[in-house]
N, C-alpha and C positions, 0 to 999 in steps of 0.2 A: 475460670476460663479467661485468664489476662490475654488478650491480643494488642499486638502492635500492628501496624499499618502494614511493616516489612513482611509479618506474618503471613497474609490475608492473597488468596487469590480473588481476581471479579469474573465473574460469569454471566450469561444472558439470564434473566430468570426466563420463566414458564409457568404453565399452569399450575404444575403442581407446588410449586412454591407459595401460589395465592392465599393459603389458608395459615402457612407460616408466616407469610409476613401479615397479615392482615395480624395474628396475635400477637406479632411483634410491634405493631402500631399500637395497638392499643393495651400494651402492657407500658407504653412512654407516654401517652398521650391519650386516654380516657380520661381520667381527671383532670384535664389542664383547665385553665378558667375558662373557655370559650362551651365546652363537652357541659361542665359541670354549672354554669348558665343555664343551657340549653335543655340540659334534662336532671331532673332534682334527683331522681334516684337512681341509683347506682345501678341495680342490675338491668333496669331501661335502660340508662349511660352506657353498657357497656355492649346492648342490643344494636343501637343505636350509633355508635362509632365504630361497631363493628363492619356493620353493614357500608357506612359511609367509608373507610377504609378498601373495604371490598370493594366498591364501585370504583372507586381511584387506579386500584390493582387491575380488574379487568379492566380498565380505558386505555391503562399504561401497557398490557398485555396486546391488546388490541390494534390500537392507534400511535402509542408512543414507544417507549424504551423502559424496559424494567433490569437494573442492576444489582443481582446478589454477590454481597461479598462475605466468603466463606473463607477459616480456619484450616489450618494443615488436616485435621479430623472429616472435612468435607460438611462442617456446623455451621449455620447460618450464623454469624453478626452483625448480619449490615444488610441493609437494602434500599435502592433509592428509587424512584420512581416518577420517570419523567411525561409527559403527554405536551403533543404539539398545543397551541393557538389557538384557542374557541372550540375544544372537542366536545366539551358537555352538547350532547345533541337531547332530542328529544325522548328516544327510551333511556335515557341516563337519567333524566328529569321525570320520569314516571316510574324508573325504579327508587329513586327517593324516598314517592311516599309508604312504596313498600316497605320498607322498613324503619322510616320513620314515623312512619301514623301520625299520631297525633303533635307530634313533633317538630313536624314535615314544617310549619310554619317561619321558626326559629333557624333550620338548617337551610332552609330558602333563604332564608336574613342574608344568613354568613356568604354564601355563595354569591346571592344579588349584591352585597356592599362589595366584596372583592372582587365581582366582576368590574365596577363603576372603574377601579385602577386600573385595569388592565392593558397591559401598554398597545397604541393607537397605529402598529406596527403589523406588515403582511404576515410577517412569517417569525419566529420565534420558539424557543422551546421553554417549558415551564414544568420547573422543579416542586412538582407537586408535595411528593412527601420524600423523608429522610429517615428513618431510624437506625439506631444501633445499639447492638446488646447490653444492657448495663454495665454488665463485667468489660466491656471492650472498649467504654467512654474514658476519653481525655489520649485515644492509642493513636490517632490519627484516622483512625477507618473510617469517618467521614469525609476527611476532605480529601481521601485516595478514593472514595465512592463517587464525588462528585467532580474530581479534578479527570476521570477517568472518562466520563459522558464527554467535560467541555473540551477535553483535546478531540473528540472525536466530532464535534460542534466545530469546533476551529478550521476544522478543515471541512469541512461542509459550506462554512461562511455562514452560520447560524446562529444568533446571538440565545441569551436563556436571560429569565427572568424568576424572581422565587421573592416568597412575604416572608421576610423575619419577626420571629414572633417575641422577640427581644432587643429594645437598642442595643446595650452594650457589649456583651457575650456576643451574641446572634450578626449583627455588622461588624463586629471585628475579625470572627470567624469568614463569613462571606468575602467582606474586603479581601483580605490576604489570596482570595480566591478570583480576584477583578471585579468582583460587584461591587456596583455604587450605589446609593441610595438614589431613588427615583422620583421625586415629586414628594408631596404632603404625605404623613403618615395614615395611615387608612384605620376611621374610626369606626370601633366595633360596639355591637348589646357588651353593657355592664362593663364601659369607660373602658375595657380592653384596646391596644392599638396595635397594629400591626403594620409592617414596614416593609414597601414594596423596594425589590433592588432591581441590579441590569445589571449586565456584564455585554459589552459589548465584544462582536469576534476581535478575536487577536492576530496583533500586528505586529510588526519590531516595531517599540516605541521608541521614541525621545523623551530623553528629560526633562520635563518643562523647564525656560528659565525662570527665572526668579524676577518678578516685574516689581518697581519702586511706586509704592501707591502714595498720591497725595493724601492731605485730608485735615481739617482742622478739628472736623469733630464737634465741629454745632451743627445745629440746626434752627431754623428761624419761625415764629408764629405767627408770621405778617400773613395776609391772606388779601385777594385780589378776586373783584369780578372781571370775566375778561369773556366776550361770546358769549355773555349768560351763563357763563359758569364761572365755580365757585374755585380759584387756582390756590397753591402754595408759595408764597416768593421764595426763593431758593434762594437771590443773589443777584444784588443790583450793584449796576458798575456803567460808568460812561453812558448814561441816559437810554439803559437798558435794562430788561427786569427777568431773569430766569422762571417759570412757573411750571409748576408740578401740578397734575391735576389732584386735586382734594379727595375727589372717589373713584374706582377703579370703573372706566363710560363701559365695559362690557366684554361679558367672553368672547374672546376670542383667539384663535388657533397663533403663536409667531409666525408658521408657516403653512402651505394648504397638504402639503406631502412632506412623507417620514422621507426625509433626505436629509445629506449634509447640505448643509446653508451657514448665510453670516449675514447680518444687519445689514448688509447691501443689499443683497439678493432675494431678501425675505419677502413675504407676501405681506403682512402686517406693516412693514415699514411703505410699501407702495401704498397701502391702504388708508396710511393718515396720510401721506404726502397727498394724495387727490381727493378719497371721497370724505375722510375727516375732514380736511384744510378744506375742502368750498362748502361744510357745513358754518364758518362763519361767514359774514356778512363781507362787503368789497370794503369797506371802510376797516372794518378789522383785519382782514389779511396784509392792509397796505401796514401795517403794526409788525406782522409778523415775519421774523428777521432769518432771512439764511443763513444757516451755522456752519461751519467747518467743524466735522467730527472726527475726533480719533478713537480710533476700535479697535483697541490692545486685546492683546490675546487672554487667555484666560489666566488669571493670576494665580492656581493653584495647578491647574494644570495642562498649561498651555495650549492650550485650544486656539488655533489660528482663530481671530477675530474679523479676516476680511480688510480689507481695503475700505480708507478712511470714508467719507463721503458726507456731501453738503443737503443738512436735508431742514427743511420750515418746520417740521413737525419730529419729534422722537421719540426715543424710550430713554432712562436715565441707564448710564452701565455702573458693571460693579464700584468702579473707581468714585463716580459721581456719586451713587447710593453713600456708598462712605464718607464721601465728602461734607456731602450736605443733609446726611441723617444719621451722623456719628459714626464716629472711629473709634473703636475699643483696641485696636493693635491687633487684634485676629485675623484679618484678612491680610495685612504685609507678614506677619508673622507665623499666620498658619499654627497655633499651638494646637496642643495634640488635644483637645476638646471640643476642638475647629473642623472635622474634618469633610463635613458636607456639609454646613451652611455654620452661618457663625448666629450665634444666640447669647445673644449679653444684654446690656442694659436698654441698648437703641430701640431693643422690639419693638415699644409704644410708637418709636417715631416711627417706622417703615411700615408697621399695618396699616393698612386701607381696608375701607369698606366697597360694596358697589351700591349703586342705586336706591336698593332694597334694604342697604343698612345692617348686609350681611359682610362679615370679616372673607373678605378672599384674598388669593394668590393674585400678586400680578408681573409682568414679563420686565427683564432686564435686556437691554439689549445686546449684552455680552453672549460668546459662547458660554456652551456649560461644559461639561467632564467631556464630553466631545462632540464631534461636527453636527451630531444629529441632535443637539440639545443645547439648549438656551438657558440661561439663568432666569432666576424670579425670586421675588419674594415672597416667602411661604402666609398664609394664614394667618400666622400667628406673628409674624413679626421679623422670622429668621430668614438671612440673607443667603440664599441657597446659591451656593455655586458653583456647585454640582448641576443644579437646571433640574429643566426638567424636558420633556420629548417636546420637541419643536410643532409637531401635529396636534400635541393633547388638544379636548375641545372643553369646554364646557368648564372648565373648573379653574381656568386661567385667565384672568381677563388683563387690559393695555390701561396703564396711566401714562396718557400724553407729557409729552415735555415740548417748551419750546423760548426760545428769547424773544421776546415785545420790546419794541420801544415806548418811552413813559415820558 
């Protein structure tokens, strides 16, 4: 049963499709490592992601958008299945334990860690599940199943959102599709990861330009108290000293609303310019030097950066991160290994900790992939510049910048 995409008509599903694709889920996707974690034996597994399947089908039936896409024969191949924004309600969550029993503990896991990502956004569509028939893999009938909902998003002005359950394959397929990778990847039971993306609505683009980034490519282990904290010297010049703060002082939001914004207009940036800056003393603020900033756009994909502005207190931007915590050539160069955050040897230098000694994310003051998103560096060390949602809470927190005089 070889199908091409050309082949393949789409149609609304219905109920009576429910029981076909539910076995069509889980004749792709019952043994995957997440199923096979979660329940050891098979014919429970397959109890089990049966039911969890079904629940997805009837919410998509219900509340969202379910798409069959079927063969000149009128044969199911393909079905995709979308549901708005926070649908899981409460008999969704009590059919659960219906059919998961004793299970119920594990498949609450999955559901509560991916909720923790989920983007911090009014309204959105979320690509719940995707299958397609074995015989019809590698024809295109997935990305005519899903390229089919978001034209129909696009003009609604509705963005979508979907977890890849594979870097390479899995985001390169989505990419070509306008998703971008979305924040830190989402850690699962049994070192599984999974990869939150966004597609934002489409627009006629522009081409980003191509911006000239400085950068020498060291970084420095001088260290400074400064306000009882403990700073990084970036870079001393004409009796003046750059500092980065050493730990990441706390989560919090770049911005208080999912909008477009830029490192002027942000709320984070008001935030240390007053009630940061009068937590030091008068004697220390008289130290702390007004800067002129320039807030270039975003270097891989042009993301207006806003209009420059003079501020006591900042965040470092992408340019600066490279400057002063190493240049591998990835970010002027964008190679193709590059494509949402760069990951090379710097890591060590760009992770921070916060308070507690835990490795977190924290905010660059550049845009990210667009207006509604901001850059940061990840977790782990990689300099995302892609960003991530300008709203996110809790999992982002601000390493201060600022020039003193010495």
């Amino acid at each position: 049963m070889a199908v091409k995409a050309s082949d393949i008509t789409i149609r609304p599903g219905n109920e009576s499709d429910c029981e076909p694709v539910v076995a069509l889920l889980n004749t792709n996707f019952r043994d995957t490592p997440f199923f096979t974690w979660a329940v050891d034996d098979p014919d429970e597994r397959s109890k089990v992601a049966s039911g969890f399947y079904r629940l997805h089908m009837k919410l998509g039936l219900k509340k969202g958008t379910v798409h069959i896409a079927e063969n000149s024969n009128k044969q199911m191949v393909g079905a995709a299945i979308w549901s708005p924004n926070n649908s899981l309600d409460d008999e969704a969550y009590n059919e659960i334990q219906g059919f998961a029993g004793v299970h119920t503990p594990r498949i609450q896991l999955l559901i509560d860690t991916l909720r923790k990502s989920y983007p911090p956004v009014d309204r959105y569509e979320h690509l719940m599940w995707i299958s397609i028939h074995p015989a019809a893999h590698g024809g295109g009938v997935g990305s005519k199943l899903i390229n089919h909902r978001l034209s129909e998003l696009d003009k609604m002005g509705v963005p979508a959102y979907l977890e890849a359950t594979t870097r390479l394959a899995g985001l390169g397929i989505y990419e070509r599709m306008g998703f971008l990778l979305a924040g830190a990847p989402i850690r699962l039971p049994g070192g599984l990861q999974w990869f939150p993306m966004w597609r934002s609505v489409r627009k006629p683009s522009v081409a980003p330009a191509a911006n000239e980034l400085g950068g020498d490519g060291h970084e420095t282990d001088k260290m400074m108290q400064f306000g009882g904290r403990n700073w990084r010297v970036l870079d001393v010049q004409d009796g003046k000293a750059l500092l980065l703060s050493e730990r990441v002082m706390e989560m919090r939001r770049y911005h208080e609303k999912y909008e477009d914004t830029t490192w002027a207009d942000c709320t984070l940036r008001q935030y240390l310019n007053e009630t940061f800056y009068n937590t030091f003393s008068e004697a220390d603020r008289s130290r702390i030097l007004e800067t002129q900033l320039s807030n270039k756009n975003n270097p891989w994909f042009g993301t207006n950066g806003g209009r420059d502005t003079a501020d006591k207190i900042f965040l470092l931007s992408v340019e600066e991160a490279v400057k002063y915590l190493g240049d591998s050539g990835a970010c002027k160069n964008r190679n193709p290994n590059a494509k949402y955050a760069i990951n090379d040897d710097f890591n060590d230098a760009r992770r921070a900790i916060s308070s507690d000694s835990q490795s977190v994310s924290w905010w660059l003051r550049s845009p990210g992939l667009s207006p509604d998103f901001a850059s940061a560096v990840t977790e782990e060390g990689f300099l995302g510049i892609c960003g991530d949602f300008v709203n996110r809470g809790s999992v982002v927190g601000y390493r201060p910048a600022m020039w003193v005089s010495v």
